[in-house]
C-alpha positions as CSV (number, residue, x, y, z in Angstrom):
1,X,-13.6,24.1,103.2
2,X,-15.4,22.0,105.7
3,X,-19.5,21.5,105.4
4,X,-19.5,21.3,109.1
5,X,-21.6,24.0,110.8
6,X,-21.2,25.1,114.3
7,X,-23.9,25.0,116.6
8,X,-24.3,28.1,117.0
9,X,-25.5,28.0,113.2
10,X,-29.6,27.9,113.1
11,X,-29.5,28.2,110.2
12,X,-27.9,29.3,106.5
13,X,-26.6,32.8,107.0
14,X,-27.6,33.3,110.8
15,X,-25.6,32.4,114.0
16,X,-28.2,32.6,116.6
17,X,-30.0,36.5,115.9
18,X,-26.6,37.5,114.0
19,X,-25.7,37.7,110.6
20,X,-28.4,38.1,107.3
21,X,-28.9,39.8,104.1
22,X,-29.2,43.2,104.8
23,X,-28.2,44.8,101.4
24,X,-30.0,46.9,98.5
25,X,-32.2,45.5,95.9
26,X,-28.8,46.1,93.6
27,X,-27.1,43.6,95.1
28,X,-29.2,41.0,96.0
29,X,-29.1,38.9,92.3
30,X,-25.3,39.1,93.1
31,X,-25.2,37.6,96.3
32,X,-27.7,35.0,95.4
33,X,-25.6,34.1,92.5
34,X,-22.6,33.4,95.3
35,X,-24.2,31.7,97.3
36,X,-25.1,29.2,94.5
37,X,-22.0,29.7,93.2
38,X,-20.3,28.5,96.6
39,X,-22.9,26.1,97.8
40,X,-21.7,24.4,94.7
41,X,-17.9,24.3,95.0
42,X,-17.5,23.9,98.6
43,X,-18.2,20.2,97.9
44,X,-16.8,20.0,94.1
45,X,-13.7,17.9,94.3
46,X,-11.9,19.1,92.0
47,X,-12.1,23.0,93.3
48,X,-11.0,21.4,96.5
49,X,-7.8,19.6,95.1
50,X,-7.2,23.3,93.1
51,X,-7.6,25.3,96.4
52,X,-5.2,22.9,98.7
53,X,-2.5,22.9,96.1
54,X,-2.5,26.9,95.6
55,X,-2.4,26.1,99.5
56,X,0.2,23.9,99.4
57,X,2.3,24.8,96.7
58,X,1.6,28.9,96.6
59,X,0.7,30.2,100.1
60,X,3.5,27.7,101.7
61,X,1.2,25.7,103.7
62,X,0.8,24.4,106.4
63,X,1.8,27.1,108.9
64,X,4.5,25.9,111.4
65,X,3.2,25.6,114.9
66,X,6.5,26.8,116.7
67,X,7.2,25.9,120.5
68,X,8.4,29.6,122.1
69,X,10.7,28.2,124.8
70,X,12.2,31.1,125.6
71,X,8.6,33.1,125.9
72,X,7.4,29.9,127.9
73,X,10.4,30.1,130.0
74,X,10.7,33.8,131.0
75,X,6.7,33.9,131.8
76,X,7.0,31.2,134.1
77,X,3.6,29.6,133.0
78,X,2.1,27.4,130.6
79,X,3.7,26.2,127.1
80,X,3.2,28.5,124.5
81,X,2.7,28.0,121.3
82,X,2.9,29.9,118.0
83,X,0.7,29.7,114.5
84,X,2.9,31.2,112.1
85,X,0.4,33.0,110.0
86,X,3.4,35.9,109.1
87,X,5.5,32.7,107.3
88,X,2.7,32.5,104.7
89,X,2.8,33.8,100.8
90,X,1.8,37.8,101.4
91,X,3.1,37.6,104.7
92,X,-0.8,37.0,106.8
93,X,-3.6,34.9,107.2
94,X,-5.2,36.5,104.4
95,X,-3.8,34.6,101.4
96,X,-5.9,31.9,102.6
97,X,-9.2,33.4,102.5
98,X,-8.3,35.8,99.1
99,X,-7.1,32.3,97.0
100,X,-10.5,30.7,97.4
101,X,-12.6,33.7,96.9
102,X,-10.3,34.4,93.6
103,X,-10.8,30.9,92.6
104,X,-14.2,31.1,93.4
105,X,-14.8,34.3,91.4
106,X,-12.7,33.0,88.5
107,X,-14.9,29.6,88.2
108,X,-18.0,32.0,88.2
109,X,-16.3,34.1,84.9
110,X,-15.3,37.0,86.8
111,X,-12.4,39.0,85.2
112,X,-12.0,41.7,88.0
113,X,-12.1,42.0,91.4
114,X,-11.9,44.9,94.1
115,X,-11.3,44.5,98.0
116,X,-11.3,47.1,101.0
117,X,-8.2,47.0,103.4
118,X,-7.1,48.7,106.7
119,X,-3.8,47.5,107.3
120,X,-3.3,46.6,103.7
121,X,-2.4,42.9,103.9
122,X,-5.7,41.9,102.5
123,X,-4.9,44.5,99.9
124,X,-1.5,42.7,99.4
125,X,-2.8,39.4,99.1
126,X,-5.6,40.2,96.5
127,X,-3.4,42.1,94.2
128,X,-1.4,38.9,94.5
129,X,-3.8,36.3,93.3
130,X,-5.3,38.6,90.8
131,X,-2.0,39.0,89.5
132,X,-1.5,35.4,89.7
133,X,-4.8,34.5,87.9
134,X,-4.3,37.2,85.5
135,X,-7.5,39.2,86.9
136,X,-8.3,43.1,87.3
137,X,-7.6,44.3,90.8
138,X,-8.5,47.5,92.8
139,X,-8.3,48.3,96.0
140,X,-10.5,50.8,98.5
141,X,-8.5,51.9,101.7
142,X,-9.0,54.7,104.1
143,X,-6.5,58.1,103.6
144,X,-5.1,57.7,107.0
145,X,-4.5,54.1,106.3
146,X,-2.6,54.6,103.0
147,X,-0.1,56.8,105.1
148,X,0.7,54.9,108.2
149,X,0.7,51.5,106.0
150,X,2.7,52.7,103.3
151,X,4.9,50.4,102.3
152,X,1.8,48.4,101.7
153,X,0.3,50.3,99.1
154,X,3.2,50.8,97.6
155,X,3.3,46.7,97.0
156,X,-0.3,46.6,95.7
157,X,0.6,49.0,92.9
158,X,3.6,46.6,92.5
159,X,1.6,43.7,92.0
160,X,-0.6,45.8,89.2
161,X,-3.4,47.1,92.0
162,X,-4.9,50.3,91.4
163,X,-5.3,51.7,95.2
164,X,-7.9,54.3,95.6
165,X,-7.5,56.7,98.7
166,X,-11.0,57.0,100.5
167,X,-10.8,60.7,102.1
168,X,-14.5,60.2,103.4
169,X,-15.7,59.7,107.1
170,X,-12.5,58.6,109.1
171,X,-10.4,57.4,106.2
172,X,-10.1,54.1,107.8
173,X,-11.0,50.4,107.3
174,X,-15.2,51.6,107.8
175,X,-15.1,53.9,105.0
176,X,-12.9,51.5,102.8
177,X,-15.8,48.9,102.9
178,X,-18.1,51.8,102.5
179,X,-16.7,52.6,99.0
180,X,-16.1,49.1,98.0
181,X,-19.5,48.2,98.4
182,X,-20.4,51.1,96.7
183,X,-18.4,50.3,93.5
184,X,-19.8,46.5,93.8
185,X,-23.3,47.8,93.4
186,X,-22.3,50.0,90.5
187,X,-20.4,46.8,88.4
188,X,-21.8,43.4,89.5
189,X,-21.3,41.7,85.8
190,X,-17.7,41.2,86.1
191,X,-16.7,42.0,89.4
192,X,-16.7,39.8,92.4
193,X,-16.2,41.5,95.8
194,X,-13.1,40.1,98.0
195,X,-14.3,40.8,101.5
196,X,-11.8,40.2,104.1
197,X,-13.0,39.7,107.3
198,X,-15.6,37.3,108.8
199,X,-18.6,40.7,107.7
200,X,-21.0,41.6,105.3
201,X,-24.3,39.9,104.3
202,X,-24.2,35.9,103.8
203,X,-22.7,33.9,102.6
204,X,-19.3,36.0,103.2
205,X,-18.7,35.1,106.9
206,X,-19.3,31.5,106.6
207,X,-17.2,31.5,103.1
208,X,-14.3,33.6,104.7
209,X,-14.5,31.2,108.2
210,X,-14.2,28.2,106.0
211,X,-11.3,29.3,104.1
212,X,-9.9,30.5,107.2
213,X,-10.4,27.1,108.9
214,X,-7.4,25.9,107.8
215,X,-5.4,27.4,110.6
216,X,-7.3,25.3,113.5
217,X,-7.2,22.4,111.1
218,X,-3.7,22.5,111.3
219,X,-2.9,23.8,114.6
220,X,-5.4,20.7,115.5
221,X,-3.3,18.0,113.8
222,X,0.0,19.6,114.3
223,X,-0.4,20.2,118.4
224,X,-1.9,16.4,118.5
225,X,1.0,15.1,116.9
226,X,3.7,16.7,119.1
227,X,2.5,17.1,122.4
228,X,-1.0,14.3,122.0
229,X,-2.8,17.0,123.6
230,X,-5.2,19.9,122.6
231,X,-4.4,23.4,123.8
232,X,-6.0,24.4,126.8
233,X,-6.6,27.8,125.1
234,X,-6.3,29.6,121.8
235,X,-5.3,33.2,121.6
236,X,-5.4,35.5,118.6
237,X,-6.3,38.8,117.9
238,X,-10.1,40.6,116.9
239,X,-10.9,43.2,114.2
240,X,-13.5,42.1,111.7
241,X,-12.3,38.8,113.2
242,X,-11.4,36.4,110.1
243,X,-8.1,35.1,111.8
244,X,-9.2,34.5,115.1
245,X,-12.3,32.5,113.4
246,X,-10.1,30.9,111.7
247,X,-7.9,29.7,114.6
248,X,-11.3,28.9,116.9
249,X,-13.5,26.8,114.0
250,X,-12.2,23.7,114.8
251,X,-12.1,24.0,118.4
252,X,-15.9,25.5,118.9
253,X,-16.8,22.0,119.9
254,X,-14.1,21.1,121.7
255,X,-15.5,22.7,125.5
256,X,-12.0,22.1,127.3
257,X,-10.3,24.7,124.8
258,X,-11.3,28.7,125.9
259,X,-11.4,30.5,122.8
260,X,-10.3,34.6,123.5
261,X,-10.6,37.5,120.9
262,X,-8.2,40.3,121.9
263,X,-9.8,43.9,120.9
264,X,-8.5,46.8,120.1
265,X,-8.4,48.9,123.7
266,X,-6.5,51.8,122.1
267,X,-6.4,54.4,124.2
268,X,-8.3,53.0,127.1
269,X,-12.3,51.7,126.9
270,X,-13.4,54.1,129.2
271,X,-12.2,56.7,126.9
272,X,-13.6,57.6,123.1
273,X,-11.1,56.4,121.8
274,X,-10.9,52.5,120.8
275,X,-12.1,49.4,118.8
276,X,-13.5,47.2,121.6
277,X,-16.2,46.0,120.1
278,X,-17.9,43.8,122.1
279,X,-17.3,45.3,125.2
280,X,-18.4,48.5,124.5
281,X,-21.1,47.7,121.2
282,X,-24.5,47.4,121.1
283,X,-26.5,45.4,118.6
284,X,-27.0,46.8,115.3
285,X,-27.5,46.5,111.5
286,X,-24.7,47.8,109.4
287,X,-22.3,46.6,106.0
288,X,-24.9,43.8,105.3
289,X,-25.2,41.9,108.6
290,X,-26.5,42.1,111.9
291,X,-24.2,42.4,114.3
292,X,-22.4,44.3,117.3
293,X,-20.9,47.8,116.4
294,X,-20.3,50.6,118.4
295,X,-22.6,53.1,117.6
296,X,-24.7,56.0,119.1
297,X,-28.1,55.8,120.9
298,X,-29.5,56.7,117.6
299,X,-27.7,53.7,115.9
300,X,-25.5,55.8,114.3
301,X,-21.5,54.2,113.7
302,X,-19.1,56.4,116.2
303,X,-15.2,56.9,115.0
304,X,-13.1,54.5,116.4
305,X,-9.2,54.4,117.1
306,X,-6.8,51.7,117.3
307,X,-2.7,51.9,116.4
308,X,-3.5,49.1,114.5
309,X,-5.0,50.0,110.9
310,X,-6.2,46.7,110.9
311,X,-8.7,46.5,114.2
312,X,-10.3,49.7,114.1
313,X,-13.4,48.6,112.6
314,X,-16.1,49.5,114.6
315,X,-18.0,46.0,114.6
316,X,-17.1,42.5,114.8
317,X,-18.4,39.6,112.2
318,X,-21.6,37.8,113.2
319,X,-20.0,34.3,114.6
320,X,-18.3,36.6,117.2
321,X,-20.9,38.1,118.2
322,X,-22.8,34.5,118.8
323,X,-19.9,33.4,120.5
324,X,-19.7,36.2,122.9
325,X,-23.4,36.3,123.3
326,X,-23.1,32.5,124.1
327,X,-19.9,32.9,126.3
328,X,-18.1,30.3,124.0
329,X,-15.3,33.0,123.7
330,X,-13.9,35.3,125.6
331,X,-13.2,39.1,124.5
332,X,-10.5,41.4,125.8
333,X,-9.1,44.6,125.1
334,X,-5.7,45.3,124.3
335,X,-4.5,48.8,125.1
336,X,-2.1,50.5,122.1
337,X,0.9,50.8,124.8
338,X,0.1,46.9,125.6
339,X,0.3,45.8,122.0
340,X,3.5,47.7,122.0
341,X,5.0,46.7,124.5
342,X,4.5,43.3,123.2
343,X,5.4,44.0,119.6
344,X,8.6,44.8,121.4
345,X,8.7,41.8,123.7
346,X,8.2,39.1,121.0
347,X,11.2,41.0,118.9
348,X,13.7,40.3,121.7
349,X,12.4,36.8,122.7
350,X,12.4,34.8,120.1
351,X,13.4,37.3,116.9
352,X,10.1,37.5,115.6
353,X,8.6,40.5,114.4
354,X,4.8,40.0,114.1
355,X,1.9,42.5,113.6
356,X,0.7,45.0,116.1
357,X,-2.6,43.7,114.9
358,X,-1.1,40.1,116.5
359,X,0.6,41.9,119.3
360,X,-2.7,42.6,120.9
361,X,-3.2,38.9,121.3
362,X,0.8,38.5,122.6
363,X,-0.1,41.2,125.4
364,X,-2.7,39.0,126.2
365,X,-0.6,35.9,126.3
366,X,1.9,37.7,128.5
367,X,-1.5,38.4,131.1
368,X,-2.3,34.5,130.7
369,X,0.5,32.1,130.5
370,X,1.8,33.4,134.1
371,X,-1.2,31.9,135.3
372,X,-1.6,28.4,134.0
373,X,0.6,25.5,135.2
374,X,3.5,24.4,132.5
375,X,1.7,21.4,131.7
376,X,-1.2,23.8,130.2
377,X,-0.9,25.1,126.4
378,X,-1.6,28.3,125.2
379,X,-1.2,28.5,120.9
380,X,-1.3,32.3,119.9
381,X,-2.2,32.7,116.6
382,X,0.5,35.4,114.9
383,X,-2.1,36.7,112.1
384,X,0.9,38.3,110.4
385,X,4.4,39.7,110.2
386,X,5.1,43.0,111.2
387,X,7.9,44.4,108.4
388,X,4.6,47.1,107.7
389,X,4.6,48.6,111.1
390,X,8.3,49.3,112.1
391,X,8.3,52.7,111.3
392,X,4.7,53.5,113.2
393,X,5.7,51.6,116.5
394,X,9.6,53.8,115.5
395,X,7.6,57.2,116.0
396,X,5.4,56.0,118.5
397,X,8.7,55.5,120.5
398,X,9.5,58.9,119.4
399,X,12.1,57.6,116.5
400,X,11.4,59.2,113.5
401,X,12.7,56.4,110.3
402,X,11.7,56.4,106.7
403,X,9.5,53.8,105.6
């Protein structure tokens, strides 16, 4: 995890007027116990060498940073580039965030741990570290979610997870984090709360964006060594937003590289239904941190929509909201038939089937690379593999398969 703050860090917990504490009394001893906890082992060696072998020798790291020639050549544009987060253990991004926070909760004496999900590869990967570290696991996702990501749930029980079906609100990824932070406050002693995403009160988006870091560390290092160039931008998708952090941190300060969060369009923004967060959210306070969400003129969350069970949240973590705020990084939305169409693309391209959460940043790749000159780079980062959404983008098609 690297000590190095961003500028737009003030300071511990805020990123310019966004982030905080904003949680019940209930909670607060907890939180203040993490953030000792990982003030502490961010810069104990020894957790470090731990964490980079589970890395290493568990999640399959590093990533490959693949050269799609046959994308670069059919768009007619710059050289695009690929992070392979869908090659890791669990199959996303999120193994690296869930094996420190595990580790983490394991060196505080934690013997359980719960976790919301919306597309259910956060799920995945914290039933699979708390099986690997021999830890109680349950998991909180949305009704609507545990149907259209089946196959996902059905894993979590697999690796031991008991998955509780949240029939409240929307039954998405909101009322998921709803109910885990419910059962938090209700069990603090031995349970330490996996949050997913870049959200929530400090310190859980700067822990999450420095486990996440990894992915710009590498993509840093490996771009350097083959082309002795840095990209001229990075590309990656937007929910919560802990993989595109991830795949900005280590470019923040680097001012040549544009930084651009795709957003969950949906249906259209000028419709009610989609997950475009900051271009259609307003400031607010809500899950623990100030933030953007989209909300009504009395502040209250509206439903949101997205294909993709893992962007409809309706807010964005704190350091995206600084970094839109700041213009630092650039967000876009991504409409359903776009991420489609590009789920689709990438398939018959170069035989990769990636996420329709990472599709939305491949449509947007498919908009840029035509016009950049071919000695520009472009790295998209694919957040995850898309085995879990065949059978939705099937009947979206009007194909009706079995999961």
């Amino acid at each position: 995890m690297p000590t190095k703050q961003t500028r737009i860090t003030q300071q511990a917990g805020r990123y310019g007027e966004f982030g905080g504490q904003y949680i019940p009394e209930t909670l607060m001893h907890e939180v203040k116990n993490l953030t000792t906890a990982y003030e502490h082992y961010k810069n104990d060696p020894e957790f470090q060498t731990e964490l980079r072998t589970l890395l290493q020798k568990y999640a399959n790291r590093p990533s490959l940073l693949y050269h799609a020639k046959k994308m670069t050549a059919d768009l007619k544009g710059a050289q695009i580039y690929l992070k392979r987060e869908d090659l890791n253990q669990t199959g996303s991004h999120k193994i690296n965030n869930v094996l420190g926070q595990i580790l983490l909760a394991k060196k505080m004496g934690k013997t359980r741990v719960i976790a919301e999900t919306g597309a259910g590869q956060h799920g995945v990967a914290t039933a699979t570290v708390a099986a690997l570290m021999g830890m109680e696991c349950e998991i909180f996702m949305g009704e609507l979610d545990t149907k259209r990501q089946a196959l996902n749930v059905y894993r979590m029980e697999l690796l031991g997870a008991k998955v509780n079906s949240i029939k409240t609100g929307t039954g998405t990824l909101k009322d998921a984090v709803n109910a885990a932070m419910r059962e938090w406050s209700r069990r603090t002693e031995d349970t330490h709360y996996v949050i997913g995403s870049v959200m929530g009160p400090h310190p859980f988006p700067e822990m999450v964006a420095d486990f996440q870091s990894v992915i710009s560390q590498e993509i840093k290092q490996q771009l350097l060594a083959e082309t002795g160039k840095l990209p001229d931008a990075v590309v990656a998708c937007v929910g919560g937003g802990s993989n595109a952090i991830g795949a900005f941190y280590h470019f923040i300060d680097e001012p040549t590289v544009k930084l651009i969060g795709c957003e969950a369009a949906g249906k259209g923004i000028n419709t009610n239904q989609h997950a475009a967060t900051i271009e259609r959210g307003s400031t607010g306070v809500f899950h623990g941190m100030k933030s953007i969400f989209l909300q009504d003129d009395d502040g209250q969350i509206t439903p949101v929509y997205s294909i993709s069970a893992g962007l409809d949240y309706p807010g964005i973590g704190p350091q995206h909201a600084a970094l839109a705020e700041t213009k630092r990084a650039e967000y876009v939305g991504i409409t359903d038939d776009e991420a489609v169409a590009a789920f689709e693309y990438l398939a018959r391209t170069e035989g990769i089937v990636a996420a329709i959460e990472s599709c939305h940043a491949v449509a947007y790749v498919r908009k840029l690379a035509p016009k950049l000159n071919p000695d520009q780079i472009i790295v998209c980062n694919l957040s995850g593999r898309g085995d879990k959404d065949v059978a939705a983008i099937a009947r979206y098609r009007g194909k009706e398969i079995y999961d």
